[in-house]
N, C-alpha and C positions, 0 to 999 in steps of 0.2 A: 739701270738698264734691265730690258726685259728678258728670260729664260727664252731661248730657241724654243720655238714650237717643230716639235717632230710626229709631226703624220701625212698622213699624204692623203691631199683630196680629190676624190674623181667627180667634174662638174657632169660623166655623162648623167642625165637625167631626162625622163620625156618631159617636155619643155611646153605643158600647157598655160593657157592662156597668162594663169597666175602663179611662177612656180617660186618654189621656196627651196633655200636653201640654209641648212644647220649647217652649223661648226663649231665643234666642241673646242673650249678655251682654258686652259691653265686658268688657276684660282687668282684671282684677285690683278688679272687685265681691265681696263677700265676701256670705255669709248676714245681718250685721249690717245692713248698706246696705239690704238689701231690705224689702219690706213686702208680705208675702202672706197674705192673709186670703180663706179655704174657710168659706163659709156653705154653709146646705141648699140654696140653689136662687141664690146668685150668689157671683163671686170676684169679688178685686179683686189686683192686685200692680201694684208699681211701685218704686222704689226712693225711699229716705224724702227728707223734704223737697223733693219734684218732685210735678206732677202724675200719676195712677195711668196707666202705658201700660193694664192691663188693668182696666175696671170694668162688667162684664158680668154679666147674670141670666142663668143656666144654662137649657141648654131641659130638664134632668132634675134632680131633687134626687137630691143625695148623701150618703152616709155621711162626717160631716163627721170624725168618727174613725178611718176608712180611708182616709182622703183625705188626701194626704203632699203634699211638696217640698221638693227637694234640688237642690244645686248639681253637675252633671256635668263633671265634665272641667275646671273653672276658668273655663268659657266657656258655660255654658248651662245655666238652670233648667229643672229635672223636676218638672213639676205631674204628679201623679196622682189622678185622679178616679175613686172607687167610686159606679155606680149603690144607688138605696138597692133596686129591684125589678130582678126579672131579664129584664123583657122589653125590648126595643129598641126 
């Protein structure tokens, strides 16, 4: 089982067209451990059997099939969030 993740993350962000979001990861999480679910207007991630670090309603819906995440560097999740309209 994996170690509790303890931080605490704040999705506010200005929320352009293409925004991104880090998250730094205890050493040696893989993709499997994780649990990241991109709906049109809320995410959720957190690593499985723990409670969700991220379970937030987006302030813009997105294109849930432009909408990526990947593991960077062995040490930090790459959320990417495509607005679904092009204004700000």
């Amino acid at each position: 089982m994996c170690p509790q993740l303890s931080f605490l993350i704040d999705l506010t962000f200005v929320f352009a067209q293409i925004s991104q979001v880090r998250i730094p990861l205890k050493a040696g999480l893989r993709s499997r451990d994780l649990t990241v679910n991109i709906q049109k207007n809320h995410l959720l991630m957190g690593v499985k059997n723990q409670p969700p670090i991220i379970d937030q309603q987006l302030e813009h819906d997105v294109k849930i099939e432009e909408s990526t995440w990947l593991i960077e560097d062995k040490l930090t999740l790459l959320i990417t969030l495509e607005k679904v309209n092009n204004s700000c």
